[in-house]
CHARMM internal coordinates of N, CA and C (Angstrom, degrees):
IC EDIT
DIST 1 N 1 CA 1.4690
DIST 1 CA 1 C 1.5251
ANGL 1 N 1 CA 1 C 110.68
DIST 1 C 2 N 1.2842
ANGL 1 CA 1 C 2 N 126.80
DIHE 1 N 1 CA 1 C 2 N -58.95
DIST 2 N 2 CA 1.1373
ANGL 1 C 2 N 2 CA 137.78
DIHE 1 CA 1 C 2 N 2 CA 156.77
DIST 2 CA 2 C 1.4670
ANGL 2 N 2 CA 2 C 110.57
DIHE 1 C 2 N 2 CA 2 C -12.92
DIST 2 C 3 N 1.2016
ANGL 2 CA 2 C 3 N 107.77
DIHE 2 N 2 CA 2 C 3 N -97.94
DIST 3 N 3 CA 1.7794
ANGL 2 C 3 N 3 CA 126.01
DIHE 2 CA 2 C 3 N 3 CA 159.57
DIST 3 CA 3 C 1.5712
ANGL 3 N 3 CA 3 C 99.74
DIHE 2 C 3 N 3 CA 3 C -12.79
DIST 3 C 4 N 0.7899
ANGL 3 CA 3 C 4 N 152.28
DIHE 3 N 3 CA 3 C 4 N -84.54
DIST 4 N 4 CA 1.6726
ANGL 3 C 4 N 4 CA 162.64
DIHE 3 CA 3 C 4 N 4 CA -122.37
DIST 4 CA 4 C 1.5426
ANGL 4 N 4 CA 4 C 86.88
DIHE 3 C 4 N 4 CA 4 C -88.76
DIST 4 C 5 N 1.3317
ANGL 4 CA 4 C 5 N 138.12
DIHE 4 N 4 CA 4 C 5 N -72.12
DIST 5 N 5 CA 1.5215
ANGL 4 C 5 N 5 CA 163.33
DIHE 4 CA 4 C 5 N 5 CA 111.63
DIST 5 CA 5 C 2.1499
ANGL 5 N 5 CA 5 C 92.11
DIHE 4 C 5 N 5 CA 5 C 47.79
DIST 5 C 6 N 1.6389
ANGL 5 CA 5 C 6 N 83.00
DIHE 5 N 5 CA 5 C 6 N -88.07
DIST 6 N 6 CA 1.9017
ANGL 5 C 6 N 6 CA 110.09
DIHE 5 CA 5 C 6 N 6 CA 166.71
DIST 6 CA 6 C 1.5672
ANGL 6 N 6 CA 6 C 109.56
DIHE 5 C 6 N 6 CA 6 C -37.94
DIST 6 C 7 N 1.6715
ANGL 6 CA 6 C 7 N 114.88
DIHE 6 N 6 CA 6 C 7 N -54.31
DIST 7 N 7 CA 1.4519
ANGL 6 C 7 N 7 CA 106.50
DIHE 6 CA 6 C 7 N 7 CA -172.36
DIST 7 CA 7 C 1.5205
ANGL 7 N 7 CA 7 C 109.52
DIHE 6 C 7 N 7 CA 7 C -64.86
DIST 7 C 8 N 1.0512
ANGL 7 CA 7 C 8 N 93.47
DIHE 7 N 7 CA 7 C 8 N -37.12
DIST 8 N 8 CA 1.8648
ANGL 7 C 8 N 8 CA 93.60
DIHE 7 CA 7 C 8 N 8 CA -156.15
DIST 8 CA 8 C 1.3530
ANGL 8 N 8 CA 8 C 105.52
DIHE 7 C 8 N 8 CA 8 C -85.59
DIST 8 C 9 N 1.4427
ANGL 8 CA 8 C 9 N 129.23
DIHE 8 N 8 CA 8 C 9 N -24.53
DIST 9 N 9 CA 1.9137
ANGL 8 C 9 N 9 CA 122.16
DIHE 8 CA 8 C 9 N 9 CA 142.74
DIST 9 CA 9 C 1.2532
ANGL 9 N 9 CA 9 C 125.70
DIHE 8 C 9 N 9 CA 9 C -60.92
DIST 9 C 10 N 1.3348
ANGL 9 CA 9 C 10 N 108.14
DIHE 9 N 9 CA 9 C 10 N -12.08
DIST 10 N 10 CA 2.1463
ANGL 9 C 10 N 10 CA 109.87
DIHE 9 CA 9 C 10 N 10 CA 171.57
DIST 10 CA 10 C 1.9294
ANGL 10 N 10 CA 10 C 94.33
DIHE 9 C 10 N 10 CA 10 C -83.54
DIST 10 C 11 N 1.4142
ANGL 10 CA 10 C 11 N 90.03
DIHE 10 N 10 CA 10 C 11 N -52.71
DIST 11 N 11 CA 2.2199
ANGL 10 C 11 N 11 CA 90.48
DIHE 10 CA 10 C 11 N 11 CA -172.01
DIST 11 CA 11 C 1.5842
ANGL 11 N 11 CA 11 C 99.21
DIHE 10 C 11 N 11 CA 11 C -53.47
DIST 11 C 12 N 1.0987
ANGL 11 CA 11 C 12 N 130.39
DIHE 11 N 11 CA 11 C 12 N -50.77
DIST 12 N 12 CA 1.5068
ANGL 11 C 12 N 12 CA 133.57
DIHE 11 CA 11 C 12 N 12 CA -172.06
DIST 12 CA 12 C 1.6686
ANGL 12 N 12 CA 12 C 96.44
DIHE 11 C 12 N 12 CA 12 C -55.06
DIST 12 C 13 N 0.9649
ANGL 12 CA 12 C 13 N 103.91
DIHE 12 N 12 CA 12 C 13 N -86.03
DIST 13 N 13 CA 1.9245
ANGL 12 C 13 N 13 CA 102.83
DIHE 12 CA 12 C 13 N 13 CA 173.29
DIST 13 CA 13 C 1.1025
ANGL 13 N 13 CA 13 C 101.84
DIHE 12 C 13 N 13 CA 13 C -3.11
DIST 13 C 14 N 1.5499
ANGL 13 CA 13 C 14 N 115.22
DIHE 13 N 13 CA 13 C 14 N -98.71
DIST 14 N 14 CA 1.7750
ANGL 13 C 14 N 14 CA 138.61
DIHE 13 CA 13 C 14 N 14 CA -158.02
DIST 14 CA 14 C 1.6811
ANGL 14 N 14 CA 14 C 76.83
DIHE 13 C 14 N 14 CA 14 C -51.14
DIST 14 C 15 N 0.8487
ANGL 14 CA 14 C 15 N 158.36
DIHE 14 N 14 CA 14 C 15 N -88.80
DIST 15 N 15 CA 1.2690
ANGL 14 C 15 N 15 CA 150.74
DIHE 14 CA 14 C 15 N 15 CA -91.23
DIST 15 CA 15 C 1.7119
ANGL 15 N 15 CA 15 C 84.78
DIHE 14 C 15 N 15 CA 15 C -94.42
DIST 15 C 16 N 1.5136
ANGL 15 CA 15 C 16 N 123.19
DIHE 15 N 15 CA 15 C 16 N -54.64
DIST 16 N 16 CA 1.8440
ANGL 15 C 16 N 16 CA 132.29
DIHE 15 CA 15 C 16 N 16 CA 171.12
DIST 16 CA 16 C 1.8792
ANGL 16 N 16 CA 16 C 92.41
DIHE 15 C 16 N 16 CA 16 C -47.98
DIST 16 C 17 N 1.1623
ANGL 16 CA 16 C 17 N 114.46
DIHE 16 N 16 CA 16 C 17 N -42.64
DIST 17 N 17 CA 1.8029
ANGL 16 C 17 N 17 CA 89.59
DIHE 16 CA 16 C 17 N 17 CA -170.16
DIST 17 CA 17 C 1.3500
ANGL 17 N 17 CA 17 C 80.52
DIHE 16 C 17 N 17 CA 17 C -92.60
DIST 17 C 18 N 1.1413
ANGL 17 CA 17 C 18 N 163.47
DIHE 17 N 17 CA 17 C 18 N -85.44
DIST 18 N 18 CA 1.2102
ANGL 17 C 18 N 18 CA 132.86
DIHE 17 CA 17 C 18 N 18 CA -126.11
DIST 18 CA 18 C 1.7443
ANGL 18 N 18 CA 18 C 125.80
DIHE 17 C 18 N 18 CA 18 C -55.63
DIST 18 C 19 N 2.3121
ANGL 18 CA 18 C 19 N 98.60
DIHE 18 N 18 CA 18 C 19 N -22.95
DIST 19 N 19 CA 1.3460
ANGL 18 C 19 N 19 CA 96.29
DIHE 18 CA 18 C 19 N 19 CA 168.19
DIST 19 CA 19 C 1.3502
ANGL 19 N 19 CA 19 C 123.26
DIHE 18 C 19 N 19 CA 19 C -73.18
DIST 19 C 20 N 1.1698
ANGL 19 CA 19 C 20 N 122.79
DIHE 19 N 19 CA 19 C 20 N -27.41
DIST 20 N 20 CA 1.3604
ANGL 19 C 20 N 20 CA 131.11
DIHE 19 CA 19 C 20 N 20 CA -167.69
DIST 20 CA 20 C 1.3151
ANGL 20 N 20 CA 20 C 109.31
DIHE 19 C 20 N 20 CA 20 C -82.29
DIST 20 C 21 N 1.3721
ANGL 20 CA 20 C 21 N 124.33
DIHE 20 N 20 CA 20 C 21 N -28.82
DIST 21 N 21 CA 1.4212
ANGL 20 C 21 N 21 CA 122.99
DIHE 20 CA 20 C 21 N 21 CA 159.77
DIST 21 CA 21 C 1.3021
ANGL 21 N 21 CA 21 C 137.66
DIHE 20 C 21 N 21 CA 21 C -60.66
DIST 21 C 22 N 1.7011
ANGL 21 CA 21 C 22 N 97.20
DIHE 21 N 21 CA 21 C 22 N -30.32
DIST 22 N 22 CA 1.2885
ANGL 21 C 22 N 22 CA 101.18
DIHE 21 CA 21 C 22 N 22 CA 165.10
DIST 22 CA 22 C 1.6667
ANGL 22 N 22 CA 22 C 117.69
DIHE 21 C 22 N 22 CA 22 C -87.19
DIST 22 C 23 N 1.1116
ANGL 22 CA 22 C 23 N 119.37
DIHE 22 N 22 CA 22 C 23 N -39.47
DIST 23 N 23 CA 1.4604
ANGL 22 C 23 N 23 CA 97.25
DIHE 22 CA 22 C 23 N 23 CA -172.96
DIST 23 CA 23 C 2.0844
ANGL 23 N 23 CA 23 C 101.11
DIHE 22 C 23 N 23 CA 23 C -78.74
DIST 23 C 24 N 1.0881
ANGL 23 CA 23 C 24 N 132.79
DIHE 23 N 23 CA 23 C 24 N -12.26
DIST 24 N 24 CA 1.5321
ANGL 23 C 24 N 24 CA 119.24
DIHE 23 CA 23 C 24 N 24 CA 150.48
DIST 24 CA 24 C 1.5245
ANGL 24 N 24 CA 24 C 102.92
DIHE 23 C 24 N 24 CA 24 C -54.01
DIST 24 C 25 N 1.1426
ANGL 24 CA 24 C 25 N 142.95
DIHE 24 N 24 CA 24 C 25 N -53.90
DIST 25 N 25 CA 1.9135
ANGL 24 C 25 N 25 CA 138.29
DIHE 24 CA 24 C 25 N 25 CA -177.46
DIST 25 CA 25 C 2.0520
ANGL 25 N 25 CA 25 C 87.15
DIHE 24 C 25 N 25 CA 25 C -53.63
DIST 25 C 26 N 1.3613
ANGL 25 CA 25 C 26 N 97.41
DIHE 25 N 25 CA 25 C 26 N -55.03
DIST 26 N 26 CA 2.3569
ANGL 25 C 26 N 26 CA 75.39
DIHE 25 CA 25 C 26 N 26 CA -155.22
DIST 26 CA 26 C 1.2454
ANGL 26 N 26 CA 26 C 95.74
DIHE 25 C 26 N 26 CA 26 C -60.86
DIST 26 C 27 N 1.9500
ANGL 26 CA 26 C 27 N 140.87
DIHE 26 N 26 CA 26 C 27 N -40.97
DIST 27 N 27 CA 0.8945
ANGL 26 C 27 N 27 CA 131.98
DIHE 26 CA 26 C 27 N 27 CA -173.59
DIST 27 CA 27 C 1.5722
ANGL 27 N 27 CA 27 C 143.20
DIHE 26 C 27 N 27 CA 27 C -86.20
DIST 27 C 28 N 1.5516
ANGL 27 CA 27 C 28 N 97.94
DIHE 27 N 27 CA 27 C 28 N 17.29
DIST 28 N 28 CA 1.6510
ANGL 27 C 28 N 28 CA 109.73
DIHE 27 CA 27 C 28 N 28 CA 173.92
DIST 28 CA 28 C 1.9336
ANGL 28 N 28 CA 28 C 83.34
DIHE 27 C 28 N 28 CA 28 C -113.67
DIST 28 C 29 N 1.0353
ANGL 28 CA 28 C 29 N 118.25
DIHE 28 N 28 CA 28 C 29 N -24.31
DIST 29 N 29 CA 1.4421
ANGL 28 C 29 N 29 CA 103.10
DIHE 28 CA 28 C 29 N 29 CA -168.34
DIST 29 CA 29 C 1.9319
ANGL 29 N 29 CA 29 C 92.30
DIHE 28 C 29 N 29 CA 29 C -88.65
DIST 29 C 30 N 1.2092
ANGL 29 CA 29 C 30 N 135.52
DIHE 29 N 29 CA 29 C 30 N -27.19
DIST 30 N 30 CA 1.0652
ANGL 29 C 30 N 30 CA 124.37
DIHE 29 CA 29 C 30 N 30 CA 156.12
DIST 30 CA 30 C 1.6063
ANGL 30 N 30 CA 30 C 122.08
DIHE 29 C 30 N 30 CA 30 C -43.57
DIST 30 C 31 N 1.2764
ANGL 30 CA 30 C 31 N 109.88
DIHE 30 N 30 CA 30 C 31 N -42.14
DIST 31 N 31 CA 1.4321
ANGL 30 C 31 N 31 CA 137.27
DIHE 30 CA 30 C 31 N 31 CA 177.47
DIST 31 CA 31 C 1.3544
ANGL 31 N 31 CA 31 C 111.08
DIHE 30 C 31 N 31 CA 31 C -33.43
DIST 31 C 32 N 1.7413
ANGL 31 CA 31 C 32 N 95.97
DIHE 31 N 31 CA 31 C 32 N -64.07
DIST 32 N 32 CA 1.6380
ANGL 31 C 32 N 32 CA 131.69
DIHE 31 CA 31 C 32 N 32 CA -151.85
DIST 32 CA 32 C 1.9995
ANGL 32 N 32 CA 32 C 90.24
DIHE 31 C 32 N 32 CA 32 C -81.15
DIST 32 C 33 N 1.3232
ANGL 32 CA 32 C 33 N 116.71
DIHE 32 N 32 CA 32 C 33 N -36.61
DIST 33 N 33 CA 1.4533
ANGL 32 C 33 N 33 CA 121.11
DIHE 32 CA 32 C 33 N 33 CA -176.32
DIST 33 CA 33 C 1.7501
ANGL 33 N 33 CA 33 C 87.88
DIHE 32 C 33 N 33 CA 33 C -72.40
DIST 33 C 34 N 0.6398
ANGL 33 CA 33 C 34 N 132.47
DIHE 33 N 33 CA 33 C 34 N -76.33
DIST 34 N 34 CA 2.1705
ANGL 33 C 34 N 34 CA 139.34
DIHE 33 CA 33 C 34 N 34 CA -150.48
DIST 34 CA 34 C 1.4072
ANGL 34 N 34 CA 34 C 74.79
DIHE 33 C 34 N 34 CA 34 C -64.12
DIST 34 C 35 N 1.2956
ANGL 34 CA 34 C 35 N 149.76
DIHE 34 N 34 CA 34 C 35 N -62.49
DIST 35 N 35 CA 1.5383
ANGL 34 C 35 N 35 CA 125.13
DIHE 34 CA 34 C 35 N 35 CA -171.86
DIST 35 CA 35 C 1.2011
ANGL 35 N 35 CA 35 C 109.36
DIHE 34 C 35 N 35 CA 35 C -69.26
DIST 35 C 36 N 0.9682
ANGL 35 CA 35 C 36 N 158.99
DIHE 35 N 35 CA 35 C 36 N -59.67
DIST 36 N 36 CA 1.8289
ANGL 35 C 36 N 36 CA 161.75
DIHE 35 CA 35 C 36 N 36 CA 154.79
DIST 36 CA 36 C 1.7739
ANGL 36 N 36 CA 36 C 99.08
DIHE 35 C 36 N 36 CA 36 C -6.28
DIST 36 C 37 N 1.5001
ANGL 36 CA 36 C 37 N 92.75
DIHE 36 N 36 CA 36 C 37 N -77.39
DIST 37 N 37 CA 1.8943
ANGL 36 C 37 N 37 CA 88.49
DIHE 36 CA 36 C 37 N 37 CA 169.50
DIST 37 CA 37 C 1.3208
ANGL 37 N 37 CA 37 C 131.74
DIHE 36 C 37 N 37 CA 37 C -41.11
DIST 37 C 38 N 1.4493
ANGL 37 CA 37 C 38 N 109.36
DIHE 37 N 37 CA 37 C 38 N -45.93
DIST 38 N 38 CA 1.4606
ANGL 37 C 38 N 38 CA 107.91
DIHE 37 CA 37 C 38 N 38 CA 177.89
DIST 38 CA 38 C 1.3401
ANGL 38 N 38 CA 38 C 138.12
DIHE 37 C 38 N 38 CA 38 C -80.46
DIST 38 C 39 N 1.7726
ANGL 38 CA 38 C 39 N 97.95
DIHE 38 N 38 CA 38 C 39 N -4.10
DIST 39 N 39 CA 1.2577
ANGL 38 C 39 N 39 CA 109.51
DIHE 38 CA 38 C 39 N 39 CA 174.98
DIST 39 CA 39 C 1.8262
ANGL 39 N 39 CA 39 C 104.34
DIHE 38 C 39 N 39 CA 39 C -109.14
DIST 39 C 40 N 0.8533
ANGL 39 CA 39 C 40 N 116.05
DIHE 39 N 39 CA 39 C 40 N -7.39
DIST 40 N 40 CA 1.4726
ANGL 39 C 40 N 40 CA 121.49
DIHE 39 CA 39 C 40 N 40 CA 143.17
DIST 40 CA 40 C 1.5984
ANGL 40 N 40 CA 40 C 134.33
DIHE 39 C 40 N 40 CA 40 C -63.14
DIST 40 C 41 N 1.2421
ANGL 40 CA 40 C 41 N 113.16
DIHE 40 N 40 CA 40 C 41 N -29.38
DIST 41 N 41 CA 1.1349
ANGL 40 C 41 N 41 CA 132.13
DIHE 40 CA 40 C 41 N 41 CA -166.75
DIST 41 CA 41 C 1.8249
ANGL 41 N 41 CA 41 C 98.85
DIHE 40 C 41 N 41 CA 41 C -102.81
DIST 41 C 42 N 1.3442
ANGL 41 CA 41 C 42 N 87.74
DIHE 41 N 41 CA 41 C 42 N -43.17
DIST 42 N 42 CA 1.9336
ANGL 41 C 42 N 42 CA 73.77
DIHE 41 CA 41 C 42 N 42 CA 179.25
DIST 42 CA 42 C 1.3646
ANGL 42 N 42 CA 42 C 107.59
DIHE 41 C 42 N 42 CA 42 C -82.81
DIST 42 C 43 N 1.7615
ANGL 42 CA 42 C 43 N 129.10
DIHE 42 N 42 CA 42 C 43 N 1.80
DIST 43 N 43 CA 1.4875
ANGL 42 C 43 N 43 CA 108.17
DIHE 42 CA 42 C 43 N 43 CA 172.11
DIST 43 CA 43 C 1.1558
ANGL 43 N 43 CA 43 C 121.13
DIHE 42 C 43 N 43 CA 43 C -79.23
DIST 43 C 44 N 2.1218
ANGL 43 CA 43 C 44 N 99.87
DIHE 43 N 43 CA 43 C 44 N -17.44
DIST 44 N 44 CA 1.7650
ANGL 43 C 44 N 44 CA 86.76
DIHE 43 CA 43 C 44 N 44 CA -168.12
DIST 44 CA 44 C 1.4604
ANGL 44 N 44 CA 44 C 126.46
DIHE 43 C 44 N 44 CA 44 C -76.70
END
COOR INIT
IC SEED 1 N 1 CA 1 C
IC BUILD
């Protein structure tokens, strides 16, 4: 029981960093788009 207990607080973990990693990836690449635009926008 214990053991089973251990797995499924390690899967929860990886599973909390794997979400948080991803929405830091959509929201620096959101980042990288609103700067792209704005430096598009201020050449014209």
């Amino acid at each position: 029981m214990d053991t089973l207990v251990a797995v499924h607080c390690v899967k929860s973990d990886i599973f909390q960093e794997g979400l948080s990693a991803r929405i830091y990836e959509n929201a620096s690449e959101n980042i990288m788009k609103m700067m792209f635009l704005e430096s598009t926008f201020l050449q014209v």
